[in-house]
C-alpha positions in Angstrom: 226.7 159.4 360.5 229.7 157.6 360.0 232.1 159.2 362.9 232.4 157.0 366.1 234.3 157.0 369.3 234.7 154.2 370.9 235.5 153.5 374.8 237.1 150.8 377.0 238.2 150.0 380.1 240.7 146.3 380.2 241.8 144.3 383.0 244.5 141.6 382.8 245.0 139.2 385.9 248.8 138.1 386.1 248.3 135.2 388.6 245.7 133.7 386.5 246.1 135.0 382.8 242.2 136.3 382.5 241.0 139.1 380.7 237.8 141.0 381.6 236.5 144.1 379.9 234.2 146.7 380.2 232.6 149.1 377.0 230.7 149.0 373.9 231.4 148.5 370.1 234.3 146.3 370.4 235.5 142.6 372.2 238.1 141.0 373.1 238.5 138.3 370.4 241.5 136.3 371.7 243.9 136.1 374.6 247.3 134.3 374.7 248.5 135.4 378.2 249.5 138.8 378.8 248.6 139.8 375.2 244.8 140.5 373.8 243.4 141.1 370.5 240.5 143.8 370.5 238.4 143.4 367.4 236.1 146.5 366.3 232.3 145.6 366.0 232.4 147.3 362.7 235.6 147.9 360.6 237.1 151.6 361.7 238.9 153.4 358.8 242.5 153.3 359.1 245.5 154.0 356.9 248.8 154.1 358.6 250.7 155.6 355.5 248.1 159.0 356.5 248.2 159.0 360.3 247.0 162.5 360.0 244.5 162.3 357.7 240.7 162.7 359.4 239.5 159.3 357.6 242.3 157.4 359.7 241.1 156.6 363.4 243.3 157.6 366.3 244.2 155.1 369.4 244.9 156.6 372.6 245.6 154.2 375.6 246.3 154.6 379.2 248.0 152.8 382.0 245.4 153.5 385.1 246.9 152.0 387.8 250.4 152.4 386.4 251.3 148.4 386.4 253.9 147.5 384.4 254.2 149.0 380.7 251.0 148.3 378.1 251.8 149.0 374.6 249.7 147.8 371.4 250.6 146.2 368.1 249.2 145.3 364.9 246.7 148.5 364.8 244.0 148.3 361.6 240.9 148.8 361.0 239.1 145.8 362.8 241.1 146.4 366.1 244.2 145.9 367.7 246.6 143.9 370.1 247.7 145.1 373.3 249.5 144.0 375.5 251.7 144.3 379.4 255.3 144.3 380.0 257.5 144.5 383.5 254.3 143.6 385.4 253.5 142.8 389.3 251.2 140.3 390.2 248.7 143.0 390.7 245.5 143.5 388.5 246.8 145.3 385.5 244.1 147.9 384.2 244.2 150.2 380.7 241.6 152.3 379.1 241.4 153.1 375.5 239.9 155.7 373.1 238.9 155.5 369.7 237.9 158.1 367.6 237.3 157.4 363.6 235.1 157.0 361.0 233.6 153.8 359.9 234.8 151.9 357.1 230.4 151.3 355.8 228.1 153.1 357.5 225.5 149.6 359.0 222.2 151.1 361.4 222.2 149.7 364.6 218.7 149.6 365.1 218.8 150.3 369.0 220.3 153.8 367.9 217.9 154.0 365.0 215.2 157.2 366.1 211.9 158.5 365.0 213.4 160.6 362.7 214.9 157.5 360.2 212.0 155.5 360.6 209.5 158.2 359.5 211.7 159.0 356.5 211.9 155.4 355.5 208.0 155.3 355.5 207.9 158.8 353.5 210.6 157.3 351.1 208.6 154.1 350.5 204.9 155.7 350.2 206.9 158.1 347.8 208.6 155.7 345.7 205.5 153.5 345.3 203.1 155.8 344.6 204.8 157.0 341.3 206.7 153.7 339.8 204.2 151.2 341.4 200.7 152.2 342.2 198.5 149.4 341.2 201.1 147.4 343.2 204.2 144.8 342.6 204.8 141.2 342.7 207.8 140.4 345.1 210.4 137.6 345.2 212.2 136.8 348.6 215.0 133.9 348.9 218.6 133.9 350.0 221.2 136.8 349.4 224.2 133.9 349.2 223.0 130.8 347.0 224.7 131.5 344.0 224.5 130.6 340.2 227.0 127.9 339.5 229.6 130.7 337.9 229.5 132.8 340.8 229.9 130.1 343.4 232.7 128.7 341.7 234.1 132.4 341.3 233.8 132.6 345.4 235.4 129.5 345.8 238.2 130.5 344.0 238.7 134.3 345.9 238.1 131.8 349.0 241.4 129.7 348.0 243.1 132.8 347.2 242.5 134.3 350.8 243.6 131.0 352.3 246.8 131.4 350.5 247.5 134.5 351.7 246.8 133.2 355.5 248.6 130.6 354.6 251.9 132.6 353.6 251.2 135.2 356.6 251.9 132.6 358.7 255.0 131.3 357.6 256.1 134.4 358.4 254.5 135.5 361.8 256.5 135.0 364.8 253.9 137.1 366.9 252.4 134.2 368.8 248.8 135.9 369.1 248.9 136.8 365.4 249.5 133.6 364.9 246.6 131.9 366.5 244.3 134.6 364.9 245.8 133.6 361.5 244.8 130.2 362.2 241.6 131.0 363.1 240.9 132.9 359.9 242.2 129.9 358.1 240.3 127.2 359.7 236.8 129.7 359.1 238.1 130.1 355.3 238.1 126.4 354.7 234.7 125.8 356.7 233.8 128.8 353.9 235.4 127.2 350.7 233.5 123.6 351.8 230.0 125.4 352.2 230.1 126.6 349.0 231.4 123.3 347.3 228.0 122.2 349.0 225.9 125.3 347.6 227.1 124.5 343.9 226.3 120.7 344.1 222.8 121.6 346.0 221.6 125.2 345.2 222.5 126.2 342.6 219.5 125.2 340.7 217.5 127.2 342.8 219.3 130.6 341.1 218.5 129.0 337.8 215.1 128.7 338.6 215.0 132.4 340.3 216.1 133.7 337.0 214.0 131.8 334.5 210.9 133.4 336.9 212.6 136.4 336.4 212.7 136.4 332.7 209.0 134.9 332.3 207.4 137.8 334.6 210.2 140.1 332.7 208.9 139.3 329.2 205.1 139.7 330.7 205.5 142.7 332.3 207.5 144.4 329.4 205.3 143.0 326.3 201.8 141.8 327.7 201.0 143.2 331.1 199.7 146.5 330.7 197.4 145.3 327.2 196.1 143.0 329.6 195.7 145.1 332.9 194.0 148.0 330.9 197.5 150.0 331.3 198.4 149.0 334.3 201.7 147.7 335.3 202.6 145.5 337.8 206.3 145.1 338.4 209.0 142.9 339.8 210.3 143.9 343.4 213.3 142.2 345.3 215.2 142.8 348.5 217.6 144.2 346.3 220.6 141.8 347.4 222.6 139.6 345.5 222.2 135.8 345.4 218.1 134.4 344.3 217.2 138.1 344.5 219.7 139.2 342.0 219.0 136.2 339.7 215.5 137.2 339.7 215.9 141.1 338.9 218.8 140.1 336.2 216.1 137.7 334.4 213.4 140.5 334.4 215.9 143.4 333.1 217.4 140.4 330.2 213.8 141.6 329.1 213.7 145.3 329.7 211.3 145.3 332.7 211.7 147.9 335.3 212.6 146.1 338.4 212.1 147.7 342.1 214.8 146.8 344.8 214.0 147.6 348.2 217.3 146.9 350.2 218.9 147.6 353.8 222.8 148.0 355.0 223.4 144.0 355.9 226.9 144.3 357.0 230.6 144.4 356.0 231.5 140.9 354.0 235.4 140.7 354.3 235.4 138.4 351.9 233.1 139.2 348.9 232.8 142.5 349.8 228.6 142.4 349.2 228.2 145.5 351.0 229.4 147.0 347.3 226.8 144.6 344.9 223.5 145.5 346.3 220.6 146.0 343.6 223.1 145.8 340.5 220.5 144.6 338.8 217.8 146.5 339.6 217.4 149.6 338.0 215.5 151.4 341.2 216.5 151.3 344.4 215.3 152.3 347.6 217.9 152.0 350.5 216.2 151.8 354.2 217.7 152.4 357.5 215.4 150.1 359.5 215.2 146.3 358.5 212.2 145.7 360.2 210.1 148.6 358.0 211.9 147.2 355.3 210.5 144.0 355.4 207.1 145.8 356.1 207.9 147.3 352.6 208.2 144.3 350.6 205.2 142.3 352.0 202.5 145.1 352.5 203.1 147.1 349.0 202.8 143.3 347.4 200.0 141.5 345.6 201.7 138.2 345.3 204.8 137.0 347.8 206.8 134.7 346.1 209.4 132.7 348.7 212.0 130.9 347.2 214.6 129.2 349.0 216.1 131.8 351.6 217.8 131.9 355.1 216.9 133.6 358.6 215.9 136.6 356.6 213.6 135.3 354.3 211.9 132.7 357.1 211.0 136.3 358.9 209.3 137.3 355.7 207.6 133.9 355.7 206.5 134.4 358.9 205.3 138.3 358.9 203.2 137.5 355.9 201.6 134.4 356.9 200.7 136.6 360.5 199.5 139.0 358.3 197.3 137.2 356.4 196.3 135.7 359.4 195.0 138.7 361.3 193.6 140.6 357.9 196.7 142.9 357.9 196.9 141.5 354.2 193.5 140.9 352.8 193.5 137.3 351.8 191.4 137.9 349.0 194.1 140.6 348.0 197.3 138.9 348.4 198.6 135.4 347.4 201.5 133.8 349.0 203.9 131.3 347.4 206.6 128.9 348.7 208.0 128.0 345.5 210.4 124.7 345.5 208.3 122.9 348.5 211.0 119.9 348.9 213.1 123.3 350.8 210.2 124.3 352.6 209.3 120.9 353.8 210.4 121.3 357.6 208.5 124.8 357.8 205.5 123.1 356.9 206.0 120.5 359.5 206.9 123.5 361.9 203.3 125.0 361.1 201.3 121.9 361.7 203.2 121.4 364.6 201.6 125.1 365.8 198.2 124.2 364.3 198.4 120.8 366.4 199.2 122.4 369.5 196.8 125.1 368.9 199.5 127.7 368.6 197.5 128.7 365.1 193.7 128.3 363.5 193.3 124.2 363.1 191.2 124.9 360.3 192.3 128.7 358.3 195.9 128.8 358.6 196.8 126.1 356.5 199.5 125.7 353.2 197.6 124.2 350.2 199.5 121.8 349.4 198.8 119.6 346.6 197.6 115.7 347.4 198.7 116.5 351.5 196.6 119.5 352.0 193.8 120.5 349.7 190.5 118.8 350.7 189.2 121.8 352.3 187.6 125.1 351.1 189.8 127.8 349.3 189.3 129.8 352.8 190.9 127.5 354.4 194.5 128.5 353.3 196.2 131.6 353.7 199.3 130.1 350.9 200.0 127.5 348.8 203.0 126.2 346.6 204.5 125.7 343.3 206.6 123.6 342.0 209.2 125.9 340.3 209.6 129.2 338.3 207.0 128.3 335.2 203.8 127.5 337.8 205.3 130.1 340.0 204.3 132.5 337.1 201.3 131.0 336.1 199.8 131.5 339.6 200.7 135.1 339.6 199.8 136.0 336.4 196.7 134.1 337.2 195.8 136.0 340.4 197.1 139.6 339.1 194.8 139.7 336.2 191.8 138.2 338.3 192.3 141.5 340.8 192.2 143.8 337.8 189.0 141.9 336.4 187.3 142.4 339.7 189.2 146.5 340.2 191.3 145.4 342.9 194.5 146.2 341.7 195.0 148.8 343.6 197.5 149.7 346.6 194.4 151.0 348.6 190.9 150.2 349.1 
């Protein structure tokens, strides 16, 4: 799974300094006349103390048309620099081989088959049916927003690595290396300013993740099943760090058992997330495919709760409102709940500009929102919101014991 081989054909124009390529799983990054940097899609294991060593990738590269000398330089495991010597004027064309394992394993879902997809349905029904089959609640929001601690703790690995470029380039001469350096410099400081914004402005959010966490936490351990005639009901996440993290770390600060359903995101060079995944959780289910991932976390779910999230958690928005919509999700069966409306604000201008255009139902596909949008009759919505983590949990609590008072808690009808 994690071997790959990697192919490419370069061409370097003399009279006019332009690069063209031609191949799969890599780019060229940066040019600086006759020398290019090739950057891996994915990081490829390398260790040049261990040349021989199966985990280290090999490089093999050839001169096709046999113009000038091509050598390459600063081999690791996100690429390489190559570059032409004692050329004509003549197109100067190389190919390359790569052949390694990768640093983390990350599906690319146009190579994902029948076969994972099938097993991460299996896995899923599995998994449910024994730890959670009258159901769960689950929690969506950002993977990066950050308690106040941790953001500061970023920042500071952040000026750390900014150091180090900083020194590295003191002492580079390599004028390509040099302008990559720079590069990685300039993108650490946009970094180190972003999350200066996320303390002043986000933070709160976490807080407010983990005080939901702790109140459904205390419910779930001490009340719920008294109340749910044995039933239990528990938290479920994405599994990730950031809101989803603060929400499964308040629920297991009062021993409840905590579901993570989570999916290879990526390599993070710089906080290394692909290692802090569903630390809090204390069961995990890891999924090849993203999209039957999010499938996962909506239709297993009696209440969605959205707190303040990113491109990932807008496509939950979106796949469970649709879903309500067309009676994927019976309405009467599932509540959905934008918690912290002041950050959902341009979405709900985004879905009465759809319901004004007649992109959406004018009158059933509506967000019941308090003194803007509650006039009509309770059929009319298909969500509504809450202003933070204590009416958050009211509302659920609310709806989850209302389903077991009318034998509806139940994954299937």
């Amino acid at each position: 799974m994690n071997e790959i081989e990697l192919n490419g054909t370069i061409f370097y124009e003399p009279t006019t300094n332009q690069w063209t390529s031609s191949g799969t799983g890599w780019w060229i990054e940066k040019t600086d006349n006759h020398m290019a940097k090739i950057t891996f899609e994915e990081p490829i294991t390398f260790d040049s103390r261990k040349i021989s060593k199966t985990k280290s990738y090999s490089l093999f590269i050839s001169n096709i048309n046999q113009n000038g000398d091509v050598d390459t330089y600063h081999v690791d495991e996100n690429g390489f620099i190559v570059t032409w010597k004692n050329y004509s004027n003549e197109t100067c064309i190389a190919s390359f081989q790569v052949v390694g394992s990768k640093a983390c394993f990350v599906p690319n879902d146009r190579n994902l088959g029948t076969q994972e997809s099938v097993a991460d349905i299996y896995a899923a029904e599995l998994l449910f049916s024994y730890e959670a089959k009258y159901g769960v609640i689950t929690l969506m929001g950002s993977g990066t927003i950050s308690c106040k601690e941790i953001a500061k703790e970023k920042l500071d690995i952040l000026g750390c690595h900014a150091d180090e470029v900083k020194i590295a380039l003191e002492k580079e001469n390599h004028p390509l290396t040099r302008k990559l350096l720079q590069d990685r410099l300039n993108k650490t400081n946009m970094r180190m300013e972003r999350h200066k914004k996320m303390i002043e402005k986000s933070a709160k959010y976490w807080d407010s993740a983990l005080q939901f966490g702790e109140l459904w936490g205390h419910y779930s351990a001490n009340e719920q099943e008294d109340v749910l005639g044995g039933c239990y009901v528990p938290l479920c996440t994405g599994g990730g760090p950031g809101i989803m993290q603060a929400a499964a770390q308040g629920a297991r600060n009062k021993d409840a058992h905590i579901i993570g359903i989570d999916c290879q995101f990526g390599v993070d060079n710089f906080f290394n997330l692909k290692d802090t995944y569903s630390i809090q959780t204390n069961q995990r289910l890891r999924l090849n495919n993203f999209s039957i991932r999010e499938g996962v976390l909506i239709n297993y779910s009696h209440v969605i709760l959205f707190w303040p999230g990113g491109f990932g958690t807008a496509w939950e928005v979106f796949e469970t409102l649709s879903k309500i919509q067309t009676n994927h999700l019976r309405k009467h069966r599932t509540k959905a709940i934008f918690v912290h409306p002041e950050y959902w604000e341009p979405i709900f201008k985004c879905i009465d500009s759809m319901r004004e255009h007649g992109a959406i139902n004018s009158y059933g596909d509506r967000i019941k929102i308090p003194g803007i949008d509650d006039q009509l009759p309770e059929e009319a919505y298909i969500a509504e919101v809450a202003n933070g983590p204590v009416e958050a949990f009211e509302k659920t609590k609310s709806f989850v014991e209302e389903l077991y008072q009318k034998n509806q808690l139940t994954l299937k009808e």
